[in-house]
Structures are given as C-alpha cells and as structure tokens.
C-alpha positions as CSV (number, residue, x, y, z in Angstrom):
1,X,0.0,0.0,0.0
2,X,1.4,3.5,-0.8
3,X,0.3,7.2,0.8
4,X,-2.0,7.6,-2.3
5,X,-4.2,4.4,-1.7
6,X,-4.7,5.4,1.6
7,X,-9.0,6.3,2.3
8,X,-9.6,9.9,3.8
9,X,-12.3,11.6,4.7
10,X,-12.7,15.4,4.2
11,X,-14.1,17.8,6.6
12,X,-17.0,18.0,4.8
13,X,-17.5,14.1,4.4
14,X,-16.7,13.2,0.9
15,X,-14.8,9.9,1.2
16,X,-11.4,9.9,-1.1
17,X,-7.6,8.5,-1.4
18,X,-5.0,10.8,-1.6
19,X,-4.2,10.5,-5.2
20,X,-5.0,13.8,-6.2
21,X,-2.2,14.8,-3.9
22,X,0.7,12.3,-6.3
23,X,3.5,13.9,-6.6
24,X,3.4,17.1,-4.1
25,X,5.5,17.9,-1.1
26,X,2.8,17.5,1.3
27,X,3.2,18.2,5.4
28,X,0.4,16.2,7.2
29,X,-0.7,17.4,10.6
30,X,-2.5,16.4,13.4
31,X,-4.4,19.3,14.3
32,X,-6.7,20.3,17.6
33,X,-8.2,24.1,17.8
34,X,-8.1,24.2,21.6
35,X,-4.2,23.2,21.9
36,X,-1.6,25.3,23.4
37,X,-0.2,24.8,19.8
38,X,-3.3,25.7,17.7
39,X,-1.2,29.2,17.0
40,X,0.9,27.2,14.5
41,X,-2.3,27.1,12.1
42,X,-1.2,30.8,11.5
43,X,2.1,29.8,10.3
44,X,0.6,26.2,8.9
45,X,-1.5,28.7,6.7
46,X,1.5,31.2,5.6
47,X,3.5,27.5,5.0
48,X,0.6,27.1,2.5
49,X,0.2,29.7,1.0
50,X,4.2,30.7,0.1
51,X,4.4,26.9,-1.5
52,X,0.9,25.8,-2.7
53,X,1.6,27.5,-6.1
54,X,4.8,25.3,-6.5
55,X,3.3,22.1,-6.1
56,X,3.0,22.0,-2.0
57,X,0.2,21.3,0.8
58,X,-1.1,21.1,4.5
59,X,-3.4,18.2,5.2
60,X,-4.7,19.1,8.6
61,X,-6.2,15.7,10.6
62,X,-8.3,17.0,13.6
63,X,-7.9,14.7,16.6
64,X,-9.4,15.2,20.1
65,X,-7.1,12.1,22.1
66,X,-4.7,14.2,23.9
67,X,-7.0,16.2,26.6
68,X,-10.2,16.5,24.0
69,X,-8.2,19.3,22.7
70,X,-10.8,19.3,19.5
71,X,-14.1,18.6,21.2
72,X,-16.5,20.0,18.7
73,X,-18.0,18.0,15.0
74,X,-16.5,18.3,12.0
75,X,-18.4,21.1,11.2
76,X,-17.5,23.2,14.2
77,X,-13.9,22.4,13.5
78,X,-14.0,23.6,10.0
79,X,-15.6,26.8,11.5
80,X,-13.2,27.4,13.8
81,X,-10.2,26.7,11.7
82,X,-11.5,29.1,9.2
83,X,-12.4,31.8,11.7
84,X,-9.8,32.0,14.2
85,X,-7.0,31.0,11.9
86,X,-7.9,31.9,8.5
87,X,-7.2,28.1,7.6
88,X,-8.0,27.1,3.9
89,X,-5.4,24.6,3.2
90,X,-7.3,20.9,3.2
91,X,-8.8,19.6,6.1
92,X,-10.6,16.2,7.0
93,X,-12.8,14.7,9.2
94,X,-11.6,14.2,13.0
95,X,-9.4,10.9,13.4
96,X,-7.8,8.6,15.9
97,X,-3.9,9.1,15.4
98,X,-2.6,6.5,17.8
99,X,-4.4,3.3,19.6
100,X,-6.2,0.7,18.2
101,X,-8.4,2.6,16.7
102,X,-5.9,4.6,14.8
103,X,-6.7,6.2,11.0
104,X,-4.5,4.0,9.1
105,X,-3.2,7.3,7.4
106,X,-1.7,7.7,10.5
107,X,-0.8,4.1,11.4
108,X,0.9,4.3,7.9
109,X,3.2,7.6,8.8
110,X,4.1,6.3,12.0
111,X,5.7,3.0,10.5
112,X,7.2,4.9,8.0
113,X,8.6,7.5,10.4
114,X,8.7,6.5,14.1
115,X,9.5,9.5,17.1
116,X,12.3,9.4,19.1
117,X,13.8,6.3,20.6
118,X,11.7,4.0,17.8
119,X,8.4,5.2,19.1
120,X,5.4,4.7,16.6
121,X,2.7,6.4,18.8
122,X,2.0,10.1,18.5
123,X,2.6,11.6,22.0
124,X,0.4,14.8,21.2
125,X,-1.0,17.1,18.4
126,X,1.0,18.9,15.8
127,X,3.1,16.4,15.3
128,X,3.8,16.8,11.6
129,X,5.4,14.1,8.8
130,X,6.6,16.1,5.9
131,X,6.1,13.9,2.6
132,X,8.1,14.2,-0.7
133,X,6.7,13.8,-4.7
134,X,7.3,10.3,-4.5
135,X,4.8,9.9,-1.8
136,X,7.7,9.1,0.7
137,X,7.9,10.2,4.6
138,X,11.1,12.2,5.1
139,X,11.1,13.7,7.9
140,X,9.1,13.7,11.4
141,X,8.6,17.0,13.2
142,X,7.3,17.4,17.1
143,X,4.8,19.4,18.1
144,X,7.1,21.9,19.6
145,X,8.6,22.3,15.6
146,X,6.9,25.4,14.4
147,X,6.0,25.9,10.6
148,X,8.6,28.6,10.6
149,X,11.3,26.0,11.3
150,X,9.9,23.2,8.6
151,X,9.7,26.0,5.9
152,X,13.5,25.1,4.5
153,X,12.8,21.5,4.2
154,X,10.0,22.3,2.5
155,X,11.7,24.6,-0.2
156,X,14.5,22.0,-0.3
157,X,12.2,19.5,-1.3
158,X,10.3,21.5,-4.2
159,X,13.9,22.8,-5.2
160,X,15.7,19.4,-5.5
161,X,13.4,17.1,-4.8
162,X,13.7,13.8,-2.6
C-alpha cells in the first residue's frame, strides 16, 4: 500500500484517497483548535500559502485524544479553523492518530517514520510528517517544531526534490 491508496475523509465528508495529492511535497498534521499549539495554524496557513503554487500542501487531521483538545464536530472544527486561523489549506474529518483505533493514514506515517527512541505512537498534536513527490515520509517533526522552522525543508524538497 502506498500514501496515495490510503481512504480519507474530508471535513466535509466526501470519502477519497489521496491520489490527487501524487507527486506534491505534502506536510500532514494532526491538528486540535483548543491546543496550546493551535497558534501554529497561522504559520501552517503562511507554509501554505508561500508553496501551494509550487506544487505543495497542509493536510490538517483534527484529533481530540490528547486532553479532547478538539471537542467540537466536523463542522465546528472547520468553522473554527477558518475563523480564528484563517485556515483554507485541506482539512478532513476528525481521526484517531494512535491506539487501536488509529486512521491508518496515521498508522501508515508512524511506521514509516517513528519519534524518538523507535516510538510509533503520536505523543500529542501537531506532530507533523513532511512527505516528498514520490509519496515518501522524510522527515518527522514534534509538536514543539513550528512551521517557521519546517519551511526550508520544504523549499529543499520542491527545489531538488527527494
């Protein structure tokens, strides 16, 4: 299975596989509008916006596991996003990230590129897995990574590629 078989669901509930995304830099993020992070959709937004024209994008994941830190429906989420952050880079429906129950987007990213120490779980949100054209994890950022600090790998990866 590659990144581009992988079922998602968008915000708005249209069920898809990321295909249409082949062979973008993409930087997949699990999101949550009531985290002590949530200021990074700001910066996830201007990430977006410099690169989308140059074949770039933010999937944002909403996930309420760590402290319900995205307690509201789909719908409220995409409100909120919008509102508070300006957000209109791609988001989809709420997901698990870690456990049992996790989105097997997620369960895919974390084999590919495990946290510190080997770790496959997510420990918390914003934790961001930046993708190349070829559909291929490169690198694993921590929630504490900003969007300021991921923008040269980006413009490394659209520049020269994998």
């Amino acid at each position: 299975m590659t990144l581009y078989d992988i079922e998602v669901k968008t915000i708005k509930g249209d069920i898809q596989t990321l295909e249409s995304y082949r062979g973008q830099v993409l930087l997949i993020v699990n999101t949550a509008t009531k985290c002590g992070f949530a200021p990074q959709f700001k910066g996830l937004q201007e990430l977006y916006d410099t690169y989308k024209d140059q074949g770039f994008a933010v999937l944002g994941f909403p996930c309420g596991q760590f402290a319900n830190q995205e307690p509201g429906t789909n719908e409220e989420v995409a409100a909120a996003c919008e509102l508070n952050f300006g957000v209109n880079f791609p988001l989809f429906a709420k997901v698990d990230v870690k456990g049992k129950d996790a989105h097997p987007l997620f369960q895919w990213l974390t084999d590919k590129a495990p946290g510190m120490f080997g770790t496959k779980s997510i420990k918390w949100n914003f934790t961001k897995f930046l993708v190349n054209q070829q559909g291929q994890v490169v690198k694993r950022f921590a929630p504490k990574d900003t969007p300021a600090q991921i923008a040269s790998h980006i413009s490394d990866l659209l520049t020269n590629g994998s």
